[in-house]
Every structure is written in C-alpha cells, then in structure tokens.
C-alpha positions as CSV (number, residue, x, y, z in Angstrom):
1,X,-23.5,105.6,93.2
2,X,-21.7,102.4,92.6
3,X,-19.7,104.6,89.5
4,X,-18.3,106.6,91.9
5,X,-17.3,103.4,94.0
6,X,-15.5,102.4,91.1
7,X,-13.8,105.6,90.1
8,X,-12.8,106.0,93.8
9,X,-11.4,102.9,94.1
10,X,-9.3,102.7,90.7
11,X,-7.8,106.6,91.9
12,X,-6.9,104.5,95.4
13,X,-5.2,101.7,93.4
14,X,-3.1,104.3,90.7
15,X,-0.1,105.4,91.8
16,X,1.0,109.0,92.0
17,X,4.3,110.4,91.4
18,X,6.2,113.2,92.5
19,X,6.2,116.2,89.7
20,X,3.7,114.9,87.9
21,X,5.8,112.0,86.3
22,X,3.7,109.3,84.8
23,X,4.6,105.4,85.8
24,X,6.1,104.9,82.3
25,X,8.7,108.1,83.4
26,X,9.3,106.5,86.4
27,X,10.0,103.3,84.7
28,X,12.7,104.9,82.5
29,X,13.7,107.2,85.5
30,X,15.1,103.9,87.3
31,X,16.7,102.7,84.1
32,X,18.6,105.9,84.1
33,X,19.4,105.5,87.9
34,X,20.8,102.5,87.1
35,X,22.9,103.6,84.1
36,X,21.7,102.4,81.4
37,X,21.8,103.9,77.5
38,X,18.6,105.3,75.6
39,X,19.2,102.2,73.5
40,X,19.5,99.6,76.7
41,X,16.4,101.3,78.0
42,X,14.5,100.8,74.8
43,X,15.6,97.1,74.1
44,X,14.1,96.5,78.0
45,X,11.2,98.4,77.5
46,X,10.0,97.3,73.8
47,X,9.9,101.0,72.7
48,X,11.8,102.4,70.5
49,X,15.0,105.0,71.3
50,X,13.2,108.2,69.9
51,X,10.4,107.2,72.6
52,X,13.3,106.8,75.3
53,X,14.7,110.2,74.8
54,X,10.8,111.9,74.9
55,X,10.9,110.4,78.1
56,X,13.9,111.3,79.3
57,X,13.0,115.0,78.7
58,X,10.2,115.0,79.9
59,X,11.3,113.8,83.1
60,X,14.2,116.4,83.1
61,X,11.6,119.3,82.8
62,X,9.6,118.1,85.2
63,X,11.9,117.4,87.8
64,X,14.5,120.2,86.8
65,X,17.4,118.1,86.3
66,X,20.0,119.6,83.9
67,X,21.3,115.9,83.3
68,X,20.9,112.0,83.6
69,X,23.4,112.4,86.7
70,X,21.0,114.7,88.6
71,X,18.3,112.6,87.4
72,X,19.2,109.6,89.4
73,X,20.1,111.4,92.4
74,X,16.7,112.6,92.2
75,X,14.7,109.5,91.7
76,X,17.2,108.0,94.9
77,X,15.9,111.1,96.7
78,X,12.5,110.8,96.0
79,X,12.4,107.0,97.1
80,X,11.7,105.6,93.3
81,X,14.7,103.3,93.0
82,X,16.3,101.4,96.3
C-alpha cells in the first residue's frame, strides 16, 4: 500500500503539459517565445544545438506549428510563458 502512496503522490507533484510536451519541450518552448536562437537556447540550457533543434521539432509536431512564430503564439495561448 504505501507504494502506491508514493507513486500517487510523485504523479500529483509531475507536471503535465498540453500535447504531450515533456518539461524539457516546454523549457525550450519559452526560449523560442522569447526569441532566442538554437545556439542561445543551447548555451542556456548546457545542451548542445543538435539537441535544441530535436526539441524544437518535436515540439512543432506535437503542437502542429509550421514555424518558431506559431510556436510562441502557442505556448502564449496555452499559458506556458507570461
């Protein structure tokens, strides 16, 4: 019983995202919403570019944005930046 506690509790305490983006997406997602490059976005992150622009299409396939621009309409939208 007191695993299930625990499970229950940690699902309570993770934060879900609209279509399926993972916190590291939304991360990247506010970066983009607030115009900044792959390569601006990596320095801030400590990732590397390549990793930035996985992340960036993945978030345009999930959300169906053809572009960057609709991609920070859509995190404004979707209350994920102010």
């Amino acid at each position: 019983m007191a695993v299930q506690e625990q499970a229950r509790a940690l699902t309570a305490r993770t934060p879900t995202y609209p279509d399926g983006l993972t916190q590291r997406e939304v991360e990247v997602l506010a970066l983009v919403a607030a115009g900044m490059s792959n390569a601006s976005i990596a320095e801030q992150l400590v990732i590397s570019p390549n990793t930035v622009i996985r992340h960036v299409s993945n978030i345009l396939s999930k959300t169906g944005c053809a572009n960057r621009t609709e991609a920070a309409r859509y995190a404004t939208q979707a209350g994920l930046v102010p």
